[in-house]
C-alpha positions in Angstrom: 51.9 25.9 -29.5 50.5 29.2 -30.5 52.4 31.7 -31.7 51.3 35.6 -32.4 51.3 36.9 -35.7 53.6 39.8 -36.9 51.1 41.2 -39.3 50.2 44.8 -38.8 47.5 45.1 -40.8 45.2 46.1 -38.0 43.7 42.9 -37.1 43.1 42.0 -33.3 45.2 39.1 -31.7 42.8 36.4 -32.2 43.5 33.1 -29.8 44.4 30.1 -31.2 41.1 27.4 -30.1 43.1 24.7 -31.5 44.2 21.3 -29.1 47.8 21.1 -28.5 48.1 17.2 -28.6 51.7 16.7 -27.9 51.7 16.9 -24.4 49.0 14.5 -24.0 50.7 12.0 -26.3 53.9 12.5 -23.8 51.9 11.3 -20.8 50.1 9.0 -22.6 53.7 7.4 -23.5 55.0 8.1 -19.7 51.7 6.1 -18.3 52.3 3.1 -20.9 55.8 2.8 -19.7 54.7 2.4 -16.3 52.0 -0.1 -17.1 54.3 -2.0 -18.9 56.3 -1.9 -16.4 54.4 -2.4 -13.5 52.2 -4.9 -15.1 54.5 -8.4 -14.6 54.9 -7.5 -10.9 51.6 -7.6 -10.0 51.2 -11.3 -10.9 51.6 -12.9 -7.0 52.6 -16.6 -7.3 51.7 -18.8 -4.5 54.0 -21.9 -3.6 52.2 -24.8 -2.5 53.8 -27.8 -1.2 52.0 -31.1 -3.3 51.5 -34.7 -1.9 53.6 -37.3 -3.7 51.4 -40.6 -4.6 52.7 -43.3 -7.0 49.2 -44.6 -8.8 49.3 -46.6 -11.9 46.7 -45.5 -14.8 43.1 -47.4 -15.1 43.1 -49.1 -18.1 39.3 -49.3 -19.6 39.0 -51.8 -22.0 37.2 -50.4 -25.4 34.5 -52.7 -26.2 33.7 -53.0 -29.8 31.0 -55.0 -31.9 32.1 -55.7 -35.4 29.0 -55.8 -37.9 30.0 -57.3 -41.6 28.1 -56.7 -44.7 28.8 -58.9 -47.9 28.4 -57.6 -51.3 24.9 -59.3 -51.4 23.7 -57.4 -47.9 24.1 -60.3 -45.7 25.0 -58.8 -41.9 27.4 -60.2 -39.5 27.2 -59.1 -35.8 30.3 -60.4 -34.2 30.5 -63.6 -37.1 26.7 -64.5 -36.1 24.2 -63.7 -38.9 21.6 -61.0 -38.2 18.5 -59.9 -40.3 18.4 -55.9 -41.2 14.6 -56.3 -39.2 16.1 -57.5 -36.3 19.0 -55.8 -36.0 18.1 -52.5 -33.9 16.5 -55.6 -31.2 20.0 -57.0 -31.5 21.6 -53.6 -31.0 19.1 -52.3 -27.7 21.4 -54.2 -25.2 24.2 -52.9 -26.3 23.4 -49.5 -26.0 22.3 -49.9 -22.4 26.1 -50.5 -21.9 28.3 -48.2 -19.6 30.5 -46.8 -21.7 28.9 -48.2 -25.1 30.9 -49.7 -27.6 32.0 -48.8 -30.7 30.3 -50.5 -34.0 33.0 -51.6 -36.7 31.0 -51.3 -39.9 33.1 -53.4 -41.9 31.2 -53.4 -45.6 32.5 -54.9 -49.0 33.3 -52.0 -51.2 30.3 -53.2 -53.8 27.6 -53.1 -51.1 25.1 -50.6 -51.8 24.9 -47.1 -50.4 21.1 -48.0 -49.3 22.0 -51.0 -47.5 25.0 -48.9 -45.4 22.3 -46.1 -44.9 19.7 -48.6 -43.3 22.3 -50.1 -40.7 23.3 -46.5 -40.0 19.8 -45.2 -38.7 18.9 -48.8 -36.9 22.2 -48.2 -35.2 21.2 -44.7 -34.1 17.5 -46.1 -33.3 19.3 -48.2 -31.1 20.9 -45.6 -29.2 24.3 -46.4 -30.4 26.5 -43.4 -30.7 29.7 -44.6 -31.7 30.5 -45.5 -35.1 33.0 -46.4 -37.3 34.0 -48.0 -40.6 37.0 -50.3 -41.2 39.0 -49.8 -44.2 42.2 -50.7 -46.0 44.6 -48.6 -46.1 45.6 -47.6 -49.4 49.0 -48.6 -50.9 51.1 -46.0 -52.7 51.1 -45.9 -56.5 54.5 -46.5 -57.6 55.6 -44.0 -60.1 57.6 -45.1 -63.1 60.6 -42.8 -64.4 60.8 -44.0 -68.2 
């Protein structure tokens, strides 16, 4: 608001150019409200009636291959012993599988890196997508209170 000045000191009355904001925050406030309020009521819910069915769940059985690897890089397909040459042949069959199974890589912890690295990419050559390693699960360290 705007009020005039008491000063006599000849000036002319002047107008204020500034915005008065506080109405506009009061509407702004009053249409807020009304949203808020307005807003849950708008949301229609529609009641449908649904069929009953009793229908037991399809059980898929996961198919997996497990592939060993000893300490001195011998390889195990399923307890059968496979060359690292031949092994992506070995694997081409199984990849053509609907849904593919899932490769077990179960290696002996002083096989090296290399070796685990090689059976990787054939497996992906393959067309193998799923892949896993089997491990041990580690046992607790028992703390001592002396």
């Amino acid at each position: 608001m705007s009020f005039g000045s008491f000063d006599k000191s000849g000036t002319k009355n002047q107008t204020n150019a500034e915005i008065n904001m506080v109405p506009l925050i009061d509407v702004m406030l009053v249409l807020l409200v009304i949203f808020l309020i307005t807003a849950p009521l708008l949301t229609h819910s529609i009641s449908v009636q649904l069929p009953q069915a009793t229908a037991q769940p399809t059980q898929t059985e996961q198919k997996s291959l497990d592939l060993a690897i000893t300490a001195e890089g011998a390889l195990f397909l399923d307890d059968e012993a496979v060359d690292l040459a031949g092994l992506t042949a070995v694997l081409v069959p199984f990849a053509q599988q609907d849904p593919q199974p899932e490769i077990r890589i179960r290696a002996d912890h002083n096989t090296r890196y290399e070796l685990l690295a090689q059976v990787m990419s054939q497996a992906k050559a393959s067309g193998l997508m799923r892949l896993g390693f089997v491990t041990l699960p580690q046992e607790p360290a028992e703390s001592t209170n002396n």
